[in-house]
N, C-alpha and C positions, 0 to 999 in steps of 0.2 A: 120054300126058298125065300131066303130074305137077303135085302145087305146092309151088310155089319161095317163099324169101324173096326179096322185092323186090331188096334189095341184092346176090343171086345170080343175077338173072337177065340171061342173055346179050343185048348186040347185038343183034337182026336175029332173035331167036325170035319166034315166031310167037301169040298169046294162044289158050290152048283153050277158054274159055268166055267169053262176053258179060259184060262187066263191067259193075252198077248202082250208081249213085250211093247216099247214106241216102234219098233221096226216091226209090226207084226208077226215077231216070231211065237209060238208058242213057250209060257214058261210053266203055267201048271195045267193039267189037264182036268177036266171035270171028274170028280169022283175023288180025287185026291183028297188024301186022310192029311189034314193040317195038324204041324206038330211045333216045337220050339224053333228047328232049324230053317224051315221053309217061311215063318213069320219075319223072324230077322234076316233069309232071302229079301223077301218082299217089300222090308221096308228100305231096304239097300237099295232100290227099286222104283221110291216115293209112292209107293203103291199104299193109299190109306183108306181100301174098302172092297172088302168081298163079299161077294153072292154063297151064301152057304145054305147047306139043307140041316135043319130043326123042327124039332114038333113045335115050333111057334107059327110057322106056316108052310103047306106043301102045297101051295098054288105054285105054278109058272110065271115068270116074268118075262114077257118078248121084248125085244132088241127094237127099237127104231130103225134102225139099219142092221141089215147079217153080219157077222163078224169078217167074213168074205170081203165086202165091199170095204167095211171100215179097214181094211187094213190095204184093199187095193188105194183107196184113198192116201191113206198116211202112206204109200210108198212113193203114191205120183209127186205131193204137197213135196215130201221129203227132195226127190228127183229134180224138182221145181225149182226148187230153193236153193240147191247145189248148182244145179245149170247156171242159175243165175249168180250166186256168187264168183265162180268161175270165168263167166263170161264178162261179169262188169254192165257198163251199161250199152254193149254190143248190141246189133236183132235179134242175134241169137235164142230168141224165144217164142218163134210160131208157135215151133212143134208140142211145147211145153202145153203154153197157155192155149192151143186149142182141145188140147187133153185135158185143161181145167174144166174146161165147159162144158167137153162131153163129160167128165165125171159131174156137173152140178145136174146137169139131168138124171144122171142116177139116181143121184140121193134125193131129187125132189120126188122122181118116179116112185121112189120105193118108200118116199115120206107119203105121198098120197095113195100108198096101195094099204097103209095104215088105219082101221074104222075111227081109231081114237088114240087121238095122240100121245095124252096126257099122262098114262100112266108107264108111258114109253122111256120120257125124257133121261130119268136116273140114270138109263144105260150110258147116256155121253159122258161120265164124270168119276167113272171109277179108275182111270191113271191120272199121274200126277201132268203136269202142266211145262209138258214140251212144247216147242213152239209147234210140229208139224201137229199132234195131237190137239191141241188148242186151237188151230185155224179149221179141222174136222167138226170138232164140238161149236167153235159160233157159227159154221155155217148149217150145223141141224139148227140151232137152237136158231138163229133169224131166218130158217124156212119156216118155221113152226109159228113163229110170228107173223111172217109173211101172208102166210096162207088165211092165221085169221084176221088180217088187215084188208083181207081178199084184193090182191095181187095179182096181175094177171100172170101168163105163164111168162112172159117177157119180161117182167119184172121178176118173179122169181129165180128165173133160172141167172139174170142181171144178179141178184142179189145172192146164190151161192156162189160162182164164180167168182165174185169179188171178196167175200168174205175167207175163202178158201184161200185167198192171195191176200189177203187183206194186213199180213204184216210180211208180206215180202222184202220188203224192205230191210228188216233186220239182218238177211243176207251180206248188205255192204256194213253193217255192223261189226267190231271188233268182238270174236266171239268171247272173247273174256269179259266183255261186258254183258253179252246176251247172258251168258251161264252163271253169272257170276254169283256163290250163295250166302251172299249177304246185302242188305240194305245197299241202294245205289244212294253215291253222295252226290251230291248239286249240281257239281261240273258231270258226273255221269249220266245222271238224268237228261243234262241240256242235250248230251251227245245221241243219248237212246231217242230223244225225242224228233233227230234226223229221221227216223226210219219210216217216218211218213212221206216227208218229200221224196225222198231215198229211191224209195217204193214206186211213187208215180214217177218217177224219173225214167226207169227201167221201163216202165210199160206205156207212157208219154205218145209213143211213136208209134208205138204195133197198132196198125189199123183192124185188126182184128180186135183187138180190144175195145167198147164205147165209152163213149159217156160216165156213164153211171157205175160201170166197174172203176173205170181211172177215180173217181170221186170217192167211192167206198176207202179206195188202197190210201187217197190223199187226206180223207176228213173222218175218219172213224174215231181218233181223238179228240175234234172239235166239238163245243159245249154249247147249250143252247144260249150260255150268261155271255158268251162270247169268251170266257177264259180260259180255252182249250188252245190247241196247237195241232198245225203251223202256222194258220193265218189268223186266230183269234175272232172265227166266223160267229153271226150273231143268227137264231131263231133260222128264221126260213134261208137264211145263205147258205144254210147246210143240206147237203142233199141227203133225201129222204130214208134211201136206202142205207147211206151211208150213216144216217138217224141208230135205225134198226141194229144194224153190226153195234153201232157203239155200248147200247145197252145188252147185247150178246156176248160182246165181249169183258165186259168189266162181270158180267153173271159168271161166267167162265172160269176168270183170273179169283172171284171170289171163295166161288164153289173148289178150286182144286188147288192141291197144294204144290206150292214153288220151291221146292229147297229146304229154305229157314223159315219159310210162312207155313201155319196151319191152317186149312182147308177151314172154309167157313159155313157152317148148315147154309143149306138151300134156304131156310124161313128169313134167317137174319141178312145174307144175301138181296132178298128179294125187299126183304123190309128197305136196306138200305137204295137201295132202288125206285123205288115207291117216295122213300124219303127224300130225293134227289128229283123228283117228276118237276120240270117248270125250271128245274137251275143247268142241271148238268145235261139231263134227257129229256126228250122230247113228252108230253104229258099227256097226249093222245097213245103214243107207242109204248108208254110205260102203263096205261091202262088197259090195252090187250095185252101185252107180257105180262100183267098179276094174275092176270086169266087163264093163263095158258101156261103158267109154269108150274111145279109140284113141290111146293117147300116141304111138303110131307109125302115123300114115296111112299108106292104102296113095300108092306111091308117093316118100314121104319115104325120102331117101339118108345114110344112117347107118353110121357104123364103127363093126366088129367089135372084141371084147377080142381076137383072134387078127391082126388090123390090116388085115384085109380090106374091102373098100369094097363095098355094097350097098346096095340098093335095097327096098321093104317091097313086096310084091306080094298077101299075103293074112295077113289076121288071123282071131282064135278068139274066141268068146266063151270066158270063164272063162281065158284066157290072152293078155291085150292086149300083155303086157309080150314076148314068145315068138313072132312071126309067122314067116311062111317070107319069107328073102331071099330073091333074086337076085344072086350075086354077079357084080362088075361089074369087079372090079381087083382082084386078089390077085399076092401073091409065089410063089405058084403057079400056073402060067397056065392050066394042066388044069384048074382050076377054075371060072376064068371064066366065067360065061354057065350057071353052074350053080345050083341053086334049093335052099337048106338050109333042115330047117323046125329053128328054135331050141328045140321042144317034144322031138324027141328029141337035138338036139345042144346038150346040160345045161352042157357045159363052155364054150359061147362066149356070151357076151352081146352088147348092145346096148352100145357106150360111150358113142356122144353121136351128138346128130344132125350131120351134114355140112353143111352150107351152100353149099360151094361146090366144084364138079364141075370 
């Protein structure tokens, strides 16, 4: 089992995991023989990557979360977000938001029943970039940080709940702006750029809410240079947790495709993150996220600086960028079918990922 970009996947392969819709409905089932019709389904879809079975690898890939939860998730988020459109900025939201927080203990529960995280991650990023789907995915990905930040459980569970809520706001948003698939122009921006305050406005009041959640929903856009929004907060004025989301979420918005945006590999992703540590994100937190995220999934089929074709079979914490290949095609045939780990062979790198086998 590997996964593929859509537009590399073969004829007549076969789908290795059950495909869900943003509503968590079921759209393909595992086993499913992939053909012309069901591709151009998919992409109608923004669907830009599936798990297929190939003799390039017949390992398993497990889930960070069951597909179970991920979709009890994206029903509540979904739920969430309507209540509160609905309602305006009424109380009308105990029942919601204390349903957010029994779900962030799930998912930390079932993040930490996890041995290793790391080769887990890919699962958040194979639909395209809905809003409820996208509030699922930064709050795996900032528990996963969390945890190596080592967070107590009070702040963890503080830091999925808000993440999880964390662009609520977009509910008092004109949905023709939210959806809308093309480039937002300047006065649009100014308006999207409400849905922070928006956000904490709504949830302002619920004393069931703290601290640190209302700060996530209100500062997840602020910058450490101070040139973020809404209040143009500088280095430490920004809460910490709400630190973590911000670099979860711009991973997120990079890694999956929006409409008219192409999805951006996890390496360059991460690079451009890395490259932002000190301006935009915090440079402590962006140096456990390089640790902790997987710019090369296992399975992903990537060429060597030495021009060898390979396959990613196992990754490291503290070394994401350095996994052991499997090589699959080389100008040396003795090679072939042979497993290099990149931690001691310094002189070959990663050149770019493969796409098509």
């Amino acid at each position: 089992m590997r996964l593929v970009p859509l537009e590399s996947v073969r004829i007549n392969s076969y789908l290795a995991k059950t495909l869900y819709d943003i509503e968590g409905r079921v759209l393909l089932n595992e086993g499913t023989k992939i053909n012309t019709v069901l591709i151009e389904k998919l992409r109608s879809f923004n669907i830009d990557l599936l798990y297929i079975i190939d003799d390039l690898s017949n390992d398993d890939i497990k889930n960070i979360i069951k597909p179970d939860l991920r979709n009890k998730a994206l029903e509540l988020i979904n739920s969430t977000f309507k209540n509160a459109e609905i309602s305006g900025l009424s109380n009308d939201n105990d029942e919601y938001l204390k349903s957010v927080y029994l779900l962030a203990e799930e998912l930390l529960d079932a993040i930490l029943s996890n041995d290793d995280l790391l080769p887990y991650l890919v699962d958040i990023r194979n639909l395209n970039l809905n809003t409820y789907n996208h509030c699922v995915n930064v709050a795996i990905i900032s528990l996963v940080v969390g945890i190596n930040l080592k967070l107590n459980r009070t702040e963890l569970l503080n830091l999925a709940t808000g993440a999880l809520i964390h662009d609520i706001g977009k509910a008092f948003i004109y949905k023709g702006l939210v959806m809308k698939d093309a480039p937002l122009t300047y006065d649009e921006f100014e308006l999207m750029k409400n849905h922070c305050q928006k956000g904490y406005n709504y949830i302002e009041n619920n004393a069931f809410i703290n601290n640190d959640i209302k700060m996530i929903v209100l500062q997840h856009h602020e910058r450490i240079d101070g040139l973020g929004y809404p209040n143009g907060l500088f280095g430490n004025q920004i809460n910490k947790l709400a630190k973590i989301v911000s670099i979860a979420d711009i991973y997120d918005m990079l890694t999956s495709q929006k409409y008219y945006i192409q999805s951006m590999c996890a390496s360059d992703a991460l690079e451009y993150i890395m490259s932002h540590a000190g301006t935009i994100f915090d440079f402590n937190i962006v140096k456990v996220f390089s640790k902790v995220i997987v710019p090369f999934p296992y399975g992903t089929v990537v060429r060597l600086s030495n021009g060898d074709l390979g396959i990613v079979k196992e990754t490291f914490s503290n070394f994401p960028l350095r996994p052991n290949i499997k090589i699959i095609k080389s100008n040396i045939k003795e090679n072939e079918g042979t497993t290099i780990s990149l931690i001691n062979e310094l002189s070959i790198v990663i050149s770019h990922i493969e796409k098509v086998v």
